[in-house]
VMD Tcl script that builds the backbone (N, CA, C; Angstrom):
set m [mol new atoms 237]
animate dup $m
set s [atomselect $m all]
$s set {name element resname resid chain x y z} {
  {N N UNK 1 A 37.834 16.409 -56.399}
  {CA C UNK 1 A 38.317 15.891 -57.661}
  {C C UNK 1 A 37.687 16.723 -58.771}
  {N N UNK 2 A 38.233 17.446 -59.627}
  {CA C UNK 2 A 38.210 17.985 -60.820}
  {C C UNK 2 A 37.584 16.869 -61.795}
  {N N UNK 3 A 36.845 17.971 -62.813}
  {CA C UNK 3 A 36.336 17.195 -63.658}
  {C C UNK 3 A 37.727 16.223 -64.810}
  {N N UNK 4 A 38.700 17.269 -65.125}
  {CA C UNK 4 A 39.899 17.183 -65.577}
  {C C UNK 4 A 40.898 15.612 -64.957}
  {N N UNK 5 A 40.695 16.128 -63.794}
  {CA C UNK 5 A 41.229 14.516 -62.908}
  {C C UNK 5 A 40.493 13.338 -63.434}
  {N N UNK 6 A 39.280 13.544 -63.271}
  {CA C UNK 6 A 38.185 12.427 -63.737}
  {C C UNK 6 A 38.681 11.519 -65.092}
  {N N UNK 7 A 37.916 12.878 -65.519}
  {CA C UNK 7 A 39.210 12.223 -67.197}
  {C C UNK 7 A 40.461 11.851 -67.695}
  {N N UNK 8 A 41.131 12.259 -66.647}
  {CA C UNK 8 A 43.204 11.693 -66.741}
  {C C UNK 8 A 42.210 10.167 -66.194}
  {N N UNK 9 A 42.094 10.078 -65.242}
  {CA C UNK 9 A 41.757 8.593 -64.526}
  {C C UNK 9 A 40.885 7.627 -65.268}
  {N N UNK 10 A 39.852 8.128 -65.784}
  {CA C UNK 10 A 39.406 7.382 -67.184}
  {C C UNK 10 A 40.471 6.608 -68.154}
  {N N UNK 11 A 40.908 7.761 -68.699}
  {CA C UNK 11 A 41.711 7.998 -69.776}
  {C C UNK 11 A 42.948 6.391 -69.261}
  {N N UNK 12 A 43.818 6.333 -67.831}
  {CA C UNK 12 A 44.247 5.989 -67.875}
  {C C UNK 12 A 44.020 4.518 -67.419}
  {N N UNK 13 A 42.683 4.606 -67.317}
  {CA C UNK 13 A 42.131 3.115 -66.941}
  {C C UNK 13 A 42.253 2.886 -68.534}
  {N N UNK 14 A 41.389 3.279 -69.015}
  {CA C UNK 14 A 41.319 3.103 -70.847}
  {C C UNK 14 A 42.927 2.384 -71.413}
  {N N UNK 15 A 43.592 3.255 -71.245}
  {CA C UNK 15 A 44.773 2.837 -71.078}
  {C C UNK 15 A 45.408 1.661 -70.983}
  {N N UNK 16 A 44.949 1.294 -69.529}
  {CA C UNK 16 A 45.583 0.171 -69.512}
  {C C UNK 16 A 45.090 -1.277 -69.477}
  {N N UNK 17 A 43.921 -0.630 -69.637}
  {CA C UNK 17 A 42.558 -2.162 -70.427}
  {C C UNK 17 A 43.530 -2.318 -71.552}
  {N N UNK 18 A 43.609 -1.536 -72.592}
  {CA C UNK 18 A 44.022 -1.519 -73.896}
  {C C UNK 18 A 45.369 -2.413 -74.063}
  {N N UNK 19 A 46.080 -1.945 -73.287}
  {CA C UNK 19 A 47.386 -2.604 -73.014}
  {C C UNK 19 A 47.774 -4.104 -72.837}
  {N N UNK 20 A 46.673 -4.729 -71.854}
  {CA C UNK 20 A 46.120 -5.520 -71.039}
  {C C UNK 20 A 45.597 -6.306 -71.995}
  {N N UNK 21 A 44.797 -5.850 -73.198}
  {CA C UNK 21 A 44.352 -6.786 -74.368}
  {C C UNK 21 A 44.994 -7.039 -74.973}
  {N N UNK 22 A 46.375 -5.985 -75.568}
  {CA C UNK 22 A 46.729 -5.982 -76.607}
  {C C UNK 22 A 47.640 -7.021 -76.403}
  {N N UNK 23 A 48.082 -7.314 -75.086}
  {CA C UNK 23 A 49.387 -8.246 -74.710}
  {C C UNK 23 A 48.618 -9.543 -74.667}
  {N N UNK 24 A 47.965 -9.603 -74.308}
  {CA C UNK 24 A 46.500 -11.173 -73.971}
  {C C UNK 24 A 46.454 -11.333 -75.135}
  {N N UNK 25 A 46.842 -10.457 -76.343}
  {CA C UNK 25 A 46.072 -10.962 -77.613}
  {C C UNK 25 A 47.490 -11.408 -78.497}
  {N N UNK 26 A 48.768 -10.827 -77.663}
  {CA C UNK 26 A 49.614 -11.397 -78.039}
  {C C UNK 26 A 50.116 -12.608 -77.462}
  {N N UNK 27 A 49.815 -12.748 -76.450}
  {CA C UNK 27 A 50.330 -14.459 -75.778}
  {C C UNK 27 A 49.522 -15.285 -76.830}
  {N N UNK 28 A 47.848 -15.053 -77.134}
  {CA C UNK 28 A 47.166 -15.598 -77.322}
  {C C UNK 28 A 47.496 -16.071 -78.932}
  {N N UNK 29 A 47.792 -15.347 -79.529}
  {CA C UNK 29 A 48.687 -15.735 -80.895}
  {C C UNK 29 A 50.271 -16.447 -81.269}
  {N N UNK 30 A 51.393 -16.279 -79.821}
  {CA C UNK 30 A 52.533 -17.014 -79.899}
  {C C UNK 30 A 51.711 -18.811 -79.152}
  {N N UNK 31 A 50.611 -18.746 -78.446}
  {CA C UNK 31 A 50.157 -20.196 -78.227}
  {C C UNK 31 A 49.468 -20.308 -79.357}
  {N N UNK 32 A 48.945 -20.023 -80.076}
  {CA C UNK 32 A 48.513 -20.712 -81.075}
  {C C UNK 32 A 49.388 -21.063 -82.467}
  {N N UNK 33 A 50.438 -20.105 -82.390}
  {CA C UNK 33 A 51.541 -20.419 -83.556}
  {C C UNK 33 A 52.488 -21.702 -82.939}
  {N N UNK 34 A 52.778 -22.105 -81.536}
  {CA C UNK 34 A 53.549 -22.959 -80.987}
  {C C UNK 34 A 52.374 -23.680 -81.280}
  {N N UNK 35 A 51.093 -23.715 -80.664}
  {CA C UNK 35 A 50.664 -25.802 -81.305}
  {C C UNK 35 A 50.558 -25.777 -82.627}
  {N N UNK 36 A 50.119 -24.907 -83.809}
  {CA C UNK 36 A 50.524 -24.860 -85.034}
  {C C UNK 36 A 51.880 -25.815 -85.295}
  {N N UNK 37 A 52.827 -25.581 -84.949}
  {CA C UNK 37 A 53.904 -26.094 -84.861}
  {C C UNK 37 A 54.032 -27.370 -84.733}
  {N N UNK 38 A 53.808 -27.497 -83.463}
  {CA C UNK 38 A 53.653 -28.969 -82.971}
  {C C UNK 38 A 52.690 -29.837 -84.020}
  {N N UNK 39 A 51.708 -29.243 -84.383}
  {CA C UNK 39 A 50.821 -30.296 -84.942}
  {C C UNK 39 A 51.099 -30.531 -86.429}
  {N N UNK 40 A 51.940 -29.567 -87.035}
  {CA C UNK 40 A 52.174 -29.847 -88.474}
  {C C UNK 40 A 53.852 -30.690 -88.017}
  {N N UNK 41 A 54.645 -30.351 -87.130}
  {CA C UNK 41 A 55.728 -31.598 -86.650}
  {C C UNK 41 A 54.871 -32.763 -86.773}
  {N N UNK 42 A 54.210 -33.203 -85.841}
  {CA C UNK 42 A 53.728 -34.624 -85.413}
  {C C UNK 42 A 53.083 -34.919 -86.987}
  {N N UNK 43 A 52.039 -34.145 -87.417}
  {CA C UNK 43 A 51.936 -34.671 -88.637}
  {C C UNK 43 A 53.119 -35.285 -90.349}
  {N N UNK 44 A 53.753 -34.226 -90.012}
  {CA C UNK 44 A 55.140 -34.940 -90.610}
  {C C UNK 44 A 55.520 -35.863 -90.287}
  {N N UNK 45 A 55.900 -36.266 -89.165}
  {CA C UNK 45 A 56.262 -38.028 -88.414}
  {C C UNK 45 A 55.185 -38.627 -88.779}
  {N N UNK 46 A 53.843 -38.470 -88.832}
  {CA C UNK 46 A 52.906 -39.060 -89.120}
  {C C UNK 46 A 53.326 -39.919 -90.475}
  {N N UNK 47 A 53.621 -39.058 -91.342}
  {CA C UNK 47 A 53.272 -39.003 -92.931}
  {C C UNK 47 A 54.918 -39.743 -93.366}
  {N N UNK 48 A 55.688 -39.351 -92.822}
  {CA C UNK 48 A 57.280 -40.226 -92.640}
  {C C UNK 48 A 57.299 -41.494 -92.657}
  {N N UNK 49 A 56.095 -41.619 -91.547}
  {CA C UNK 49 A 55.805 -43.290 -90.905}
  {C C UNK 49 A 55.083 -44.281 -91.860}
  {N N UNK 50 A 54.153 -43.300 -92.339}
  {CA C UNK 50 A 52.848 -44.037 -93.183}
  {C C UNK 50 A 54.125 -44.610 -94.470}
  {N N UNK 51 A 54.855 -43.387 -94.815}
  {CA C UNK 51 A 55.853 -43.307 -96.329}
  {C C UNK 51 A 56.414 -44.987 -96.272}
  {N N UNK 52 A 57.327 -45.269 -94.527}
  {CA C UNK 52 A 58.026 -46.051 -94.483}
  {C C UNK 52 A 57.566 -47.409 -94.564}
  {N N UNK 53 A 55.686 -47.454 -94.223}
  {CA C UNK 53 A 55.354 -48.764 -93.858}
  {C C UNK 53 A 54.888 -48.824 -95.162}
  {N N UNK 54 A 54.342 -48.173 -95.909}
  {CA C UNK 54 A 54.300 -48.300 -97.396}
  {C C UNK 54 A 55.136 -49.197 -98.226}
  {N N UNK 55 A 56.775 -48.415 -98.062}
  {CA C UNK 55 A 57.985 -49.343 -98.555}
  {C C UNK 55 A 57.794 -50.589 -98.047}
  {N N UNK 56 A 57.730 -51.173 -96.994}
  {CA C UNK 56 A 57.517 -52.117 -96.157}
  {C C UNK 56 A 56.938 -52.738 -96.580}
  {N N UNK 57 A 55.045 -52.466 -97.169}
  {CA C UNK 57 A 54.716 -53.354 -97.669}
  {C C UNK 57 A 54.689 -53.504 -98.717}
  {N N UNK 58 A 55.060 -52.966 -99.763}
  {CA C UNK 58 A 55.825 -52.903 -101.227}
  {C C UNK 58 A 56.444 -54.160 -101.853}
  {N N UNK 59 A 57.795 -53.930 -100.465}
  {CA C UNK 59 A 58.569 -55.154 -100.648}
  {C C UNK 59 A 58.120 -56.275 -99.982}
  {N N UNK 60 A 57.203 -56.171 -98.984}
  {CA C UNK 60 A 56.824 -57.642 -98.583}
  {C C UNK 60 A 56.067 -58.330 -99.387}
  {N N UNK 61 A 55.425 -57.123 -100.677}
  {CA C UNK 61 A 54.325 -57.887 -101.678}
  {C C UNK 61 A 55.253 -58.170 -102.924}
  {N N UNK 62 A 56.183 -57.441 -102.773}
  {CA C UNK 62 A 57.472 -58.379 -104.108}
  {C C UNK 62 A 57.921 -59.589 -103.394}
  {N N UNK 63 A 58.350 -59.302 -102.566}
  {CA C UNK 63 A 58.965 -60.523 -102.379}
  {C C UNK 63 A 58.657 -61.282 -101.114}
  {N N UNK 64 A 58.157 -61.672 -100.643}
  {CA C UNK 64 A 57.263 -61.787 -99.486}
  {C C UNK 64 A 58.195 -62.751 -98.209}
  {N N UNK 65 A 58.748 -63.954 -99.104}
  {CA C UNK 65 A 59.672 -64.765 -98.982}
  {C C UNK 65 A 61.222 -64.144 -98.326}
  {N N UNK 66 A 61.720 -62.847 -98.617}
  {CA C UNK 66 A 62.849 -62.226 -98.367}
  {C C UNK 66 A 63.184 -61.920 -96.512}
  {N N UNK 67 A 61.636 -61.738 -95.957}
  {CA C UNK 67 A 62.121 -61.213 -94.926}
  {C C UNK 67 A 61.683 -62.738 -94.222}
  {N N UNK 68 A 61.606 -63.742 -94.471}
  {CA C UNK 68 A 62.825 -64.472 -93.387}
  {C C UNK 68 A 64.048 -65.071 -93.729}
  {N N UNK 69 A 64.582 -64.847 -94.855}
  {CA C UNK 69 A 65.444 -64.750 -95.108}
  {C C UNK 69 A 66.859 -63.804 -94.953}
  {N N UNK 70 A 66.448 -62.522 -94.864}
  {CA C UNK 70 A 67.464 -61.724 -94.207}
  {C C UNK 70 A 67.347 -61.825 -92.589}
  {N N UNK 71 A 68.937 -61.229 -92.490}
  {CA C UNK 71 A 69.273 -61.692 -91.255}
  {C C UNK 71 A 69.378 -61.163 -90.693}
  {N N UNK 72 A 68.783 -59.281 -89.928}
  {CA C UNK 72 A 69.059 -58.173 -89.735}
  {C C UNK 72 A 69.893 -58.684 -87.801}
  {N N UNK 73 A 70.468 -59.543 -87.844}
  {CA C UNK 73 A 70.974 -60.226 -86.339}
  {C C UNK 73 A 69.918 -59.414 -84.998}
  {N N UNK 74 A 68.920 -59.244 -85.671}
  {CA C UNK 74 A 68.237 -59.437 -84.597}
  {C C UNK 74 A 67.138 -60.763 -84.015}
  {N N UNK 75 A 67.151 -61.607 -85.034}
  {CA C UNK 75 A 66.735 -62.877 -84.966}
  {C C UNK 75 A 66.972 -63.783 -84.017}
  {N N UNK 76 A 66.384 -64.786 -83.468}
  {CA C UNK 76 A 66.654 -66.104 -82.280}
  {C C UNK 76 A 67.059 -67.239 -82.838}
  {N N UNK 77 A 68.476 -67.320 -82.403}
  {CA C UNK 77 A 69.169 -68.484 -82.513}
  {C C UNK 77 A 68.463 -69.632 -82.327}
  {N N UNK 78 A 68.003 -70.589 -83.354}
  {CA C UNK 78 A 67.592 -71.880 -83.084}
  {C C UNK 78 A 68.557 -73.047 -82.966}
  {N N UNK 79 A 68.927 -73.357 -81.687}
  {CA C UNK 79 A 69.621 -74.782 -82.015}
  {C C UNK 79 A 70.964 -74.468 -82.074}
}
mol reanalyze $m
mol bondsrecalc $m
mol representation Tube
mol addrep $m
């Protein structure tokens, strides 16, 4: 083996370490942009939810009396 060989074979280990990171370092950034994702989603539903029970209790503190009064037919027939 030539000194010349030595160094192609270096060279192409070097190579493909490099390669080998550069792709690891790209998976490693599309998983972190996908739970990014996910976690600012779920936090939106979060913040949707909080918005809605807010309204909820808004009107249960206006009018407190209203919701047994409406009849959304999901109620139990008495009698």
């Amino acid at each position: 083996m030539t000194w010349l060989s030595a160094i192609a074979s270096a060279l192409a280990v070097l190579q493909a370490l490099a390669e080998y990171l550069r792709d690891r370092k790209t998976i490693d950034d599309a998983t972190a942009a996908a739970i990014l994702k996910g976690l600012r989603e779920a936090d939106d539903a979060i913040n949707r939810a909080k918005s809605a029970r807010d309204l909820v209790r808004a009107d249960m503190a206006r009018d407190p009396d209203s919701i047994l009064r409406d009849d959304d037919g999901f109620k139990r027939r008495d009698g």
